[in-house]
N, C-alpha and C positions, 0 to 999 in steps of 0.2 A: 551256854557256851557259844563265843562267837564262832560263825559260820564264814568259808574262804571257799569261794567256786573259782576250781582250776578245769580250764578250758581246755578241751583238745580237739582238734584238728587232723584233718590227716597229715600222716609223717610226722607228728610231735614223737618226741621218743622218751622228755626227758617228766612227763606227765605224774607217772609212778612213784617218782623219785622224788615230783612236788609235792603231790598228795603226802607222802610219809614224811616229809621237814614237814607240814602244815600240823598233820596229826602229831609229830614228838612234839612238837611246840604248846599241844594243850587248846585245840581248836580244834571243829569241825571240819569236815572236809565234804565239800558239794562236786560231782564229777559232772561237768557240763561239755555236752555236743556242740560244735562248732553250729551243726541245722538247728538247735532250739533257738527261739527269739527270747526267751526271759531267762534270767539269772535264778529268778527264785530271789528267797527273803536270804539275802546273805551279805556281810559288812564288809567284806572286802574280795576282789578279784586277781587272780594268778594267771599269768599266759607262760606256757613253758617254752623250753628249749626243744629243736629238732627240727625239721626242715618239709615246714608247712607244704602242702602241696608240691611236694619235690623241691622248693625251692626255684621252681620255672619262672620265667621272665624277670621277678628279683624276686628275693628273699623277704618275707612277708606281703610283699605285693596281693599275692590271689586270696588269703587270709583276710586281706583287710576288708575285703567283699564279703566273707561269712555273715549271715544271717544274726549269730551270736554276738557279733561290733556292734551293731545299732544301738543292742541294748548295753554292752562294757561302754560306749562314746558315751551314752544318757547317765550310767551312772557312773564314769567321773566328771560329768559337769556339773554333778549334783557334788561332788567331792567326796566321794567314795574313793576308797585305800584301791591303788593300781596298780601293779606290780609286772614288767614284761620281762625275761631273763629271756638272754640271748637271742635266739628265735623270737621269743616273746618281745624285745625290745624293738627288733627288725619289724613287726609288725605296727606295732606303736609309733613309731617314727612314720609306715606308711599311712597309718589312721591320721596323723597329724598332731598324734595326742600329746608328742615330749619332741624336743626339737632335733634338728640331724636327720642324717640320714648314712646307713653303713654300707660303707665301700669291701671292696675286695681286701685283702690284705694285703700291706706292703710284701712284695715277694711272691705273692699268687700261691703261696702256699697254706692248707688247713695248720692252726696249729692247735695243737693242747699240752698246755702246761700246767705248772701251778704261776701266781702272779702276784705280786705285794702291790697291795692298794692304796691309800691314804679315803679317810673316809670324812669328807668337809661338806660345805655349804649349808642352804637351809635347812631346816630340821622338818623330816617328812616322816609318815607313818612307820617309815620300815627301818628306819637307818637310829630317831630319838639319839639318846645317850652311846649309840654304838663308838666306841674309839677305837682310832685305828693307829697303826698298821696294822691290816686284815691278808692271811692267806688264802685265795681262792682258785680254781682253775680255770681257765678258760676251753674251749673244744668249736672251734668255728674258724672259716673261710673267710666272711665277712662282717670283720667286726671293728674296720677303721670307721671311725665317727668322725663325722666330715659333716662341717657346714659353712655358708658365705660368709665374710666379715664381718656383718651386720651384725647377723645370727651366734656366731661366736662370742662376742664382744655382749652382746645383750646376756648371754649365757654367764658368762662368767662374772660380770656386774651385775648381776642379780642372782647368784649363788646357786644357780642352777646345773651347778658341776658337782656331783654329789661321790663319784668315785673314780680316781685318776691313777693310772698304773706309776707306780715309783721303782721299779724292780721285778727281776725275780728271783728267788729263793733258792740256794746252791744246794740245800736240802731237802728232803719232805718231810723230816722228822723234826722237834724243838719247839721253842714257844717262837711264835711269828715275829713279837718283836725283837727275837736276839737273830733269825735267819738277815744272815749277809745278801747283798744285791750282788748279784753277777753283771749286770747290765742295767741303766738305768734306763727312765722310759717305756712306752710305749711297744710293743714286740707287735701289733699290726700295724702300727704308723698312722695310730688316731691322732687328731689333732689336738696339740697343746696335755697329751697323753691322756685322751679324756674315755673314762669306761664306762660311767653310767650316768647317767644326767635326768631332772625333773621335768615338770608343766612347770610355770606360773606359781603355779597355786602352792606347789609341794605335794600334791597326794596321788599323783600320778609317776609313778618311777622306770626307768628300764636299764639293765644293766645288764654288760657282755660276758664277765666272770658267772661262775655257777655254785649260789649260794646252797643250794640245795645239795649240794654232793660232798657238803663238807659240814657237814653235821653230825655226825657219829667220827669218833676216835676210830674204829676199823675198816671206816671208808678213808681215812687218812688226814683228819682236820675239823675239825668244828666251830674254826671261825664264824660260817655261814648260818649257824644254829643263832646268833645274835641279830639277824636279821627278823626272822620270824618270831623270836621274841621280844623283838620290839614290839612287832606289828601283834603281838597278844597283851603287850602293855598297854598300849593304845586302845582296843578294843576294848579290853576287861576280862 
């Protein structure tokens, strides 16, 4: 059975909640300390949502110093499956590991909703044959994805825009593709409405919706159950 080490941190909150999408998905589940330096034998890595060391000075900033980075940075240069949600992505952006960097949100207010995606670009471990329009929620302060022209324009020519806000959903109930858009765009005022974005390479991922909270029909959605089995397709 392939093995997924989901990393926690202080102040991760949404941990629990990765571990169990990892396990319904048909995988192992490895719980790893932000103080351990090795991963242990496992083919793919999860960093959750929640707000890493309080979220002080920025938002994955003090995370990105953990002892546990050294060894996630070695094994995705080796190209090992990497996965940052939310908090998780914030963190990765500060390792350097996927490109951007997350701003405040337009309007300086937390938000959580639900949010319709489109799910394009290169083909990477977690996303495979997933099609979209996908519902997922989002729950974060800072989750506009902001980077320089340069940086932007290389992102998007090279299909490293892997999930882009198109709406949100006047409902919580229905199949995703028939939910109507209330607003179109972006609701934190990322640029070019962009929500999750690759490396390079493709095998390093981070995305600000919350796949994991939407994997069971009585948490309200199971869009996000298609993520994780992708990434058990991939595996084996």
């Amino acid at each position: 059975m392939s093995a997924v080490a989901v990393v926690t941190f202080p102040g991760s909150n949404c941990d629990a909640d990765l571990r169990h999408a990892v396990a319904l998905a048909g995988m192992d589940v490895r719980s790893v300390w932000h103080k351990d330096r090795e991963l242990g034998k496992v083919d793919a890595v999860m960093l959750p949502g929640g707000f890493s060391y309080g979220d002080y000075l920025r938002c994955g900033a003090i995370a990105r110093f953990s002892p546990i980075m050294e060894a996630v940075a070695a094994f995705a240069a080796a190209g090992g499956p990497v996965l940052g949600i939310c908090n998780g992505f914030q963190i990765l952006t500060e390792c350097g590991l996927v490109p951007g960097v997350l701003l405040r949100n337009r309007g300086l207010k937390f938000l959580c909703q639900d949010v319709v995606l489109t799910v394009e670009g290169k083909r990477t471990p977690f996303t495979g044959n997933v099609k979209g329009p996908i519902r997922l929620p989002i729950a974060h302060a800072e989750g506009n994805w902001y980077a320089d022209a340069e940086t932007l324009a290389r992102v998007e020519g090279e299909g490293q825009v892997i999930f882009r806000y198109v709406g949100t959903p006047a409902h919580r109930d229905g199949a995703t593709a028939e939910l109507p858009l209330t607003e179109a765009g972006a609701p934190n005022g990322a640029l070019h409405h962009i929500a999750g974005v690759c490396n390079a390479a493709g095998n390093v991922l981070g995305l600000m919706p919350h796949p994991e909270r939407y994997v069971e029909a009585t948490t309200g959605g199971t869009d996000g159950a298609a993520i994780f089995s992708a990434l058990r397709g991939v595996l084996g």
